[in-house]
C-alpha positions as CSV (number, residue, x, y, z in Angstrom):
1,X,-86.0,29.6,-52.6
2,X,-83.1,30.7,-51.0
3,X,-81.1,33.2,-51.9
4,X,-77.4,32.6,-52.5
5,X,-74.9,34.8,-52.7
6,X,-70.8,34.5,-54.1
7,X,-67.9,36.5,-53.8
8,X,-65.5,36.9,-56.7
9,X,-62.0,36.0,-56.0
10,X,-58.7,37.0,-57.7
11,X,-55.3,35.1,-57.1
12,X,-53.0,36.8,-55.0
13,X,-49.6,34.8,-56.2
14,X,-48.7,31.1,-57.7
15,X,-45.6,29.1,-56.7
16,X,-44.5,26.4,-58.8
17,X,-42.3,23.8,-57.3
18,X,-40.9,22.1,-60.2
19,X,-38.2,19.4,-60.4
20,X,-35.6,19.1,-63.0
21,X,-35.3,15.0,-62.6
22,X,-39.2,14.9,-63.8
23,X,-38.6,17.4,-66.4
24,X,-35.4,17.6,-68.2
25,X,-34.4,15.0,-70.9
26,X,-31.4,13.3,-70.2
27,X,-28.4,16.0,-70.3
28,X,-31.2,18.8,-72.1
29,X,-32.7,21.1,-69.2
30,X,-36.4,21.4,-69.6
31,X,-36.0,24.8,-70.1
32,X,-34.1,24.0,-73.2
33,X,-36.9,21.9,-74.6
34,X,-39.4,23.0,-77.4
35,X,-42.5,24.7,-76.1
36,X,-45.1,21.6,-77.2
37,X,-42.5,19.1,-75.2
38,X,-42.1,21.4,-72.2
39,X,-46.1,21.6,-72.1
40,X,-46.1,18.0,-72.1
41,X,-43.9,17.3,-69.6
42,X,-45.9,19.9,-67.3
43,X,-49.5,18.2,-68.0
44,X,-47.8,15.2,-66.6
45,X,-45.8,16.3,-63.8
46,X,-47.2,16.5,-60.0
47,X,-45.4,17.4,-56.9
48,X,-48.2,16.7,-54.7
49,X,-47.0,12.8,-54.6
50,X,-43.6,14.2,-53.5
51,X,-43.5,17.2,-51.5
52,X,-46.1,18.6,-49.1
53,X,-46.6,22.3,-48.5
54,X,-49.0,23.8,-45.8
55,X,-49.3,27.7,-44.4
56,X,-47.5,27.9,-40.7
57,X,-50.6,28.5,-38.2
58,X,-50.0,32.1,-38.4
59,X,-50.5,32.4,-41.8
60,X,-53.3,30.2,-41.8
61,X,-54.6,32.9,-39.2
62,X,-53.9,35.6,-41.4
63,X,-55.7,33.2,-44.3
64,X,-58.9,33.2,-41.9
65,X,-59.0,36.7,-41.6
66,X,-58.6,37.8,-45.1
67,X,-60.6,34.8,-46.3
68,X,-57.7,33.3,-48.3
69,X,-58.0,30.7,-49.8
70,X,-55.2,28.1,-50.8
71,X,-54.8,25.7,-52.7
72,X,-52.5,23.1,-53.6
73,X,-51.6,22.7,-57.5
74,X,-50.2,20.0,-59.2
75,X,-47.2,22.3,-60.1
76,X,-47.1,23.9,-56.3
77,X,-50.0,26.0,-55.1
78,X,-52.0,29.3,-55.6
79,X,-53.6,31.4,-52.7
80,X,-56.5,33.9,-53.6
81,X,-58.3,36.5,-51.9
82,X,-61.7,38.0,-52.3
83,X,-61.8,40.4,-55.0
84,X,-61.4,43.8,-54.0
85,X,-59.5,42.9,-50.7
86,X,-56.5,44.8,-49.7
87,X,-53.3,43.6,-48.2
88,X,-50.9,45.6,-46.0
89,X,-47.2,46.1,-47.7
90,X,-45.4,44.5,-44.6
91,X,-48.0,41.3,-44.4
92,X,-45.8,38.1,-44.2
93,X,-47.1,34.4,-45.3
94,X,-45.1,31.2,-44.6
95,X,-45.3,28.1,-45.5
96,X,-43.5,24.7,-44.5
97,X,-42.3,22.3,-47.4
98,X,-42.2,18.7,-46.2
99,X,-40.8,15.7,-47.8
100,X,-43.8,13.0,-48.6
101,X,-41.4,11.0,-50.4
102,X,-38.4,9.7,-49.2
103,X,-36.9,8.9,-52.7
104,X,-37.2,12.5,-53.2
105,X,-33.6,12.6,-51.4
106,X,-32.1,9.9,-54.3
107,X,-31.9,12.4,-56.8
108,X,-32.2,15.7,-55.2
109,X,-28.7,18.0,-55.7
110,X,-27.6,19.0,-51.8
111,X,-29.2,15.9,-50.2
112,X,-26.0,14.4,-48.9
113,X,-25.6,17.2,-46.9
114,X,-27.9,16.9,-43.6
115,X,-30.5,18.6,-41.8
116,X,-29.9,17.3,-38.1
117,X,-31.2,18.9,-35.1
118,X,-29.8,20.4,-32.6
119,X,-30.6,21.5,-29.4
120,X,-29.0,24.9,-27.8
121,X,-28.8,26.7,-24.8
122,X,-26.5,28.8,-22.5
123,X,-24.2,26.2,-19.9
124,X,-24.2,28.9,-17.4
125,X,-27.4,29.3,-17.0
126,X,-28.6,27.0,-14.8
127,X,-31.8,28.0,-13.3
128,X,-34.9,25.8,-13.5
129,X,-36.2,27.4,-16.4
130,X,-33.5,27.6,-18.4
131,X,-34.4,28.0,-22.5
132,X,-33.2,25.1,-24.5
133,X,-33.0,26.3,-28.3
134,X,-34.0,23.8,-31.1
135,X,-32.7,24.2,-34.5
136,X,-32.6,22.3,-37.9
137,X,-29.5,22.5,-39.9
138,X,-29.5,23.4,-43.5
139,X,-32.9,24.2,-44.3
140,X,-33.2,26.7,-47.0
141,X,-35.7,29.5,-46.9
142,X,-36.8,30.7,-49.8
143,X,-38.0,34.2,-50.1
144,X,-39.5,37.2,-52.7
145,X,-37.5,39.3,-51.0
146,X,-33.9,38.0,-52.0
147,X,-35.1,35.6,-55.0
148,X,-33.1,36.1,-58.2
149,X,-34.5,36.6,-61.7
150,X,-33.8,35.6,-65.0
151,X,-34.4,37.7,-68.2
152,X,-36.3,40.7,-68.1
153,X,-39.2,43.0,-68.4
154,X,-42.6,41.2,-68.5
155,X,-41.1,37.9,-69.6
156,X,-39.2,37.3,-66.6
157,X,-38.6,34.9,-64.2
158,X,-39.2,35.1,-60.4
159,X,-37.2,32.2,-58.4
160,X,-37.5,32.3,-54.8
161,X,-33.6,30.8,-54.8
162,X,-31.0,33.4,-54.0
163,X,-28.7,33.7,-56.8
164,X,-25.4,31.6,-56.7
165,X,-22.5,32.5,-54.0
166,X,-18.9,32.9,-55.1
167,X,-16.5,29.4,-54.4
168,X,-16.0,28.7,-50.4
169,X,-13.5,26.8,-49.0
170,X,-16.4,25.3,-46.5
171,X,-18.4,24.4,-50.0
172,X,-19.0,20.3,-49.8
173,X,-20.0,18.2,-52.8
174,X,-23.0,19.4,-54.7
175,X,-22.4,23.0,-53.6
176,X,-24.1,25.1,-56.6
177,X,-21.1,28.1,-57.1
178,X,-20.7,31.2,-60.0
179,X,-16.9,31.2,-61.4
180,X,-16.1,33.9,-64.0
181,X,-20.1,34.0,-64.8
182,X,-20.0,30.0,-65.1
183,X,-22.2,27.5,-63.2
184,X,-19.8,24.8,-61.8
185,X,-20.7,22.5,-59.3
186,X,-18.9,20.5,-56.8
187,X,-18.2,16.8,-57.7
188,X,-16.7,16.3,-54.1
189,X,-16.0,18.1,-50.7
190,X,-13.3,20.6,-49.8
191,X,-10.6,20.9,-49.9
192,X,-9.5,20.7,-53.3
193,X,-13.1,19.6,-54.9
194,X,-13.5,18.9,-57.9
195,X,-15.9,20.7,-60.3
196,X,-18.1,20.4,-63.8
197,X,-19.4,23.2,-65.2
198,X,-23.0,23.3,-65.6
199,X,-23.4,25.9,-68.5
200,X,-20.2,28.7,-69.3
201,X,-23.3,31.6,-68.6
202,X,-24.9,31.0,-65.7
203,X,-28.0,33.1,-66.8
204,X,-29.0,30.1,-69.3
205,X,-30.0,28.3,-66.6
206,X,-32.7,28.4,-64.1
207,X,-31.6,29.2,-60.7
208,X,-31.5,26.3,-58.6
209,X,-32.4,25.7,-54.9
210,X,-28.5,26.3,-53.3
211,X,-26.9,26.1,-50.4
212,X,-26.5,29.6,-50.3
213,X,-30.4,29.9,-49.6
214,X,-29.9,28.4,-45.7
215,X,-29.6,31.3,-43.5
216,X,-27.1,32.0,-41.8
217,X,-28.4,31.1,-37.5
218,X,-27.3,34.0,-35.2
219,X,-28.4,32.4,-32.1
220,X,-28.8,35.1,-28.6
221,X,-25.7,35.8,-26.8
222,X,-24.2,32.9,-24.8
223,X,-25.9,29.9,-26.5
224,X,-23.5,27.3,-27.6
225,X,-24.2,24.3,-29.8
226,X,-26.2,25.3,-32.6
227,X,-25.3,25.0,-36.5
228,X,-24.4,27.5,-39.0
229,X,-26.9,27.8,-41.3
230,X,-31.0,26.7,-41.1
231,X,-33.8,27.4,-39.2
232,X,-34.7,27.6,-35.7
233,X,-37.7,24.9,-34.9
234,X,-41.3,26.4,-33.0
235,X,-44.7,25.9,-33.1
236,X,-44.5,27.6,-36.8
237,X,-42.0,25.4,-37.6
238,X,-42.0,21.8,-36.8
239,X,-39.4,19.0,-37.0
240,X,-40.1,17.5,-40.1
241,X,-39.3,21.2,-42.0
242,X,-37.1,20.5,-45.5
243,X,-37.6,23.7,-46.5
244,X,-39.6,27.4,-46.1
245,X,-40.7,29.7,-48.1
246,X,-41.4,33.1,-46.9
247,X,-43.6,35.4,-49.4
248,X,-44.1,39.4,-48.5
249,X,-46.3,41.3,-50.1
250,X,-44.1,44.0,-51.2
251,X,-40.4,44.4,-52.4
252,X,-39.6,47.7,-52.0
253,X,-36.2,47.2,-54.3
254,X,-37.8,44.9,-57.1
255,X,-41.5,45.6,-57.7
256,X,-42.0,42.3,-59.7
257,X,-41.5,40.0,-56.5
258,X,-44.5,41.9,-54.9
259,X,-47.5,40.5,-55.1
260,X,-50.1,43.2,-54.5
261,X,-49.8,46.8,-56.0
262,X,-49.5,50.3,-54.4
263,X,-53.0,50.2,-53.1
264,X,-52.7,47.2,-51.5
265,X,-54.4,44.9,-54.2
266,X,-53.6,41.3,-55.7
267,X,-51.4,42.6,-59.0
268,X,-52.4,41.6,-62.6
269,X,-51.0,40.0,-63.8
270,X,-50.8,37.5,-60.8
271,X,-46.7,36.7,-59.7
272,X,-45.4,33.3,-60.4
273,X,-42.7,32.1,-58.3
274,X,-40.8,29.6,-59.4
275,X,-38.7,26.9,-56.8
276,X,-36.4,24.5,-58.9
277,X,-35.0,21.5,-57.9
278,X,-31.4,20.8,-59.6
279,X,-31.3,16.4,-60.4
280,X,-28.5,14.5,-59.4
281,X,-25.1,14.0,-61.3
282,X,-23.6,10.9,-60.5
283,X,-20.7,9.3,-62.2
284,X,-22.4,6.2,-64.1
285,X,-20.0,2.7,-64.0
286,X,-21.3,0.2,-65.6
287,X,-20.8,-3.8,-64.6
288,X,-21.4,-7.4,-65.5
289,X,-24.6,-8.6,-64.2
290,X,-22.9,-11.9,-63.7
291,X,-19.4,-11.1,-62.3
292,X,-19.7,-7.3,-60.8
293,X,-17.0,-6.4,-62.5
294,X,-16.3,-3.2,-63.8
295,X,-16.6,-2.9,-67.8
296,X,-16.4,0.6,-68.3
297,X,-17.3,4.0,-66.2
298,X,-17.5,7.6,-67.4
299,X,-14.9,10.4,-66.9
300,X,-17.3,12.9,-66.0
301,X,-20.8,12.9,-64.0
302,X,-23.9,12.6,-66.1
303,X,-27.5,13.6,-64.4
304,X,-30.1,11.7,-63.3
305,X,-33.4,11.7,-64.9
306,X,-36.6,10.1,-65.4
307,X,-37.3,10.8,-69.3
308,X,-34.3,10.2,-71.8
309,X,-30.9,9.0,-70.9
310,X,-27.9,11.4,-70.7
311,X,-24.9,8.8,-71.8
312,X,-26.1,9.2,-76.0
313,X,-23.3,6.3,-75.9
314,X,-25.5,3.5,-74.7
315,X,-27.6,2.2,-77.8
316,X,-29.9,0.1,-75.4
317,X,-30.8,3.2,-73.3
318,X,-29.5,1.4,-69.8
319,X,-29.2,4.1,-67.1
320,X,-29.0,3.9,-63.1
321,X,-32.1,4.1,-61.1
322,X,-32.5,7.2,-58.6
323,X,-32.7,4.7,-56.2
324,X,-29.1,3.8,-55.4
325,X,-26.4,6.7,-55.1
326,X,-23.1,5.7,-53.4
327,X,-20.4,8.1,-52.2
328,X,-17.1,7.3,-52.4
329,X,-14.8,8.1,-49.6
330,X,-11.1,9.2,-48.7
331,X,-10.9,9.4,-44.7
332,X,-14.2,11.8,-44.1
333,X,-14.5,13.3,-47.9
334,X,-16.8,12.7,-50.6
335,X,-14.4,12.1,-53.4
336,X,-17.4,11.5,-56.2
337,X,-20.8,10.2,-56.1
338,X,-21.2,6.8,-57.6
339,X,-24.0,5.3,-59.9
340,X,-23.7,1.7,-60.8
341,X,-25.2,-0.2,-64.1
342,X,-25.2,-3.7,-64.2
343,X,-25.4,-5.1,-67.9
């Protein structure tokens, strides 16, 4: 007989991709809900259905050589390595986040805003071989090495999210903002938005996927055309990119983001990074069935989700679908986004 032989592995790190439409309960966040309800909600939940996630080919190169293995979860994914392997302080993985589901965008918070591309280059340079720059606008990257946390010591959270930017006069609707320690968000564009406030202490909350999190695109001298925040497109990062997310081993100014210790090797216990998706508010009107006119529409935006209903007013538990979000308009601005009920 043959003899076989196996190699222990460990897991190196786990991200969890996790979407508040899926998991909250009406206006309660999931993170609110009792443990046994929360651990329900996860044993049901997969992302796999909606988002796709894949290592760039260098990373899968770097995979090869370190006989990595990953895998996708239905929470996200894990990647392991042998068990005793080492990993170099500065080593870098990537991967690209791709939409499988276009209905992901109905009830996804920043989706109005776009990610076209754009192609860049200097005008005076004319020669044949002239570089022509391609870039995707508003693509976050999210990163161990400038994700936020929440709480502390062992029981803390890693999100790869950045944590919330001060109010900008450029901030359009949905723009995720900290006031005074308060999580508002924008109800419609500059100038003069409008706001609700999410939770008076922002630190309740998880922290979100924001539009802080697209960098800022520095493109070389002369280039004209490209936007101002996203990613630049290559063969590591193709076209249909809705988001990265850039994991390095160590971080040198928060020792909990970094995934192998100071020899080199996978931590225990293994890092979980966390990627949250903030659900839709929409202002819910509701309308005859028969006539389309308007019976009665709510003052304030109420968020869209799958399990429960956030307007407690509505004994027969009618709510919009995520399929159907209108913007209202004044000229060029989003003045509110628009949920109709028909009843």
């Amino acid at each position: 007989m043959a003899e076989r032989s196996t190699s222990p592995y460990k897991c190196l790190f786990e991200v969890r991709l996790l979407h508040h439409y899926w998991l909250d309960d009406g206006a309660t966040v999931f993170d609110a809900l009792p443990a046994d309800r929360r651990a329900e909600r996860l044993l049901a939940y997969d992302i796999r259905p909606i988002l796709e996630v894949v290592p760039t080919p260098s990373t899968q190169k770097k995979f090869d050589g370190l006989r990595c293995i990953f895998k996708p979860t239905r929470q996200g994914f894990v990647v392991a390595v042998p068990d005793g392997t080492t990993t170099a302080a500065d080593t870098l993985f990537s991967f690209v986040v791709s939409v499988a589901d276009g209905r992901f965008f109905d009830y996804t918070v920043l989706t109005f805003r776009p990610q076209a591309i754009y192609e860049s280059f200097d005008p005076s340079d004319n020669t044949p071989d002239r570089i022509t720059y391609r870039y995707k606008e508003a693509v976050p990257v999210l990163s161990n090495l400038s994700g936020a946390t929440r709480g502390a010591g062992p029981d803390a959270a890693l999100f790869l999210s950045c944590d919330y930017p001060a109010p900008s006069a450029g901030d359009p609707v949905e723009s995720l903002v900290l006031s005074g320690g308060a999580l508002l968000q924008l109800t419609s564009d500059n100038p003069g938005a409008t706001t609700q406030q999410l939770d008076g202490d922002a630190t309740k909350l998880p922290v979100y996927v924001n539009q802080a999190d697209a960098p800022v695109i520095v493109p070389p001298a002369g280039v004209v055309g490209a936007p101002g925040r996203g990613v630049q497109l290559s063969d590591e990062v193709p076209d249909d990119v809705f988001a990265l997310i850039n994991l390095t081993a160590v971080r040198g100014d928060n020792d909990a983001f970094s995934f192998v210790d100071g020899t080199g090797a996978a931590k225990t216990p293994t890092p979980v990074y966390q990627v949250r998706f903030r659900n839709r508010s929409t202002l819910w009107t509701y309308l005859d069935k028969q006539t389309g006119a308007v019976i009665s529409a709510k003052t304030a935006p109420l968020p869209l989700t799958y399990f429960g209903n956030a307007d407690n007013s509505q004994k027969k538990q009618q709510k919009p679908s995520h399929g159907i979000v209108k913007a209202q308009m004044s000229g060029n601005k989003i003045t509110q986004l628009v949920s109709e009920i028909y009843i």
